[in-house]
C-alpha positions, 0 to 999 in steps of 0.5 A: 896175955889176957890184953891180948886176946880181949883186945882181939889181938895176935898173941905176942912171940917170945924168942931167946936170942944170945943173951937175952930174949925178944918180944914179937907184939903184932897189930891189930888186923886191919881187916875188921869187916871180914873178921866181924861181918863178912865171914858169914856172908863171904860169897854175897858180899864183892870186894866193893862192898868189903871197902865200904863197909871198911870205910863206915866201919872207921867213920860212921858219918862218911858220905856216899861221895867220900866213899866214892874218892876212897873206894875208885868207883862212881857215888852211883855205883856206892849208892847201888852197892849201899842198897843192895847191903842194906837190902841184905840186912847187912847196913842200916842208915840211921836218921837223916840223910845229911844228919844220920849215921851209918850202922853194920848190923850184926848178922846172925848165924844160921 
C-alpha cells in the first residue's frame, strides 16, 4: 500500500468474489497539470493553458510549433498563451530559444 500512495496512485480495490478475491489496481491520473499546478490557480488558468502545460509537462523541449499540431490552436496564439504563463509566474524557459528547456514553476499557496 505504501507504493501506492508515494506513487501517488489510486489506492488498489479488494473484492471477494465465489471462490476467491479480486484485485482492482487503477492508473495514474492523467491529469498531473491540474492536480500539481493548476489547483491553485484554477480561474487564471483556460484550458489552452491546461493542455500546454500538459504537454511540457511530458516533454520539457517540445516547441511552441508542436504545441500548436497537439493543442489545435495557431503557434501565435501558443506564444501568447505561453506569455501570459510565464508573466503569472507559472513557466518559466530556461536557456535558449533553440537549446533550452521549458520549467512549470512551483506555485506557492497563499
Amino acid at each position: 500500500m505504501r507504493f501506492f500512495s508515494e506513487s501517488n496512485l489510486p489506492l488498489p480495490e479488494f473484492r471477494n468474489i465465489s471462490e476467491g478475491f479480486m484485485v482492482t489496481v487503477f492508473r495514474a491520473k492523467e491529469n498531473k497539470v491540474t492536480d500539481k499546478v493548476t489547483d491553485k490557480v484554477t480561474e487564471k488558468v483556460t484550458e489552452n493553458q491546461k493542455a500546454i502545460l500538459e504537454e511540457i509537462l511530458k516533454n520539457k523541449n517540445i516547441t511552441t510549433s508542436k504545441l500548436s499540431v497537439i493543442v489545435g490552436i495557431s503557434q501565435r496564439k501558443i506564444k501568447e498563451n505561453i506569455g501570459k504563463l510565464k508573466a503569472a509566474g507559472i513557466l518559466l524557459r530556461i536557456g535558449s530559444a533553440k537549446g533550452g528547456y521549458w520549467e512549470i514553476q512551483q506555485l506557492q499557496t497563499e
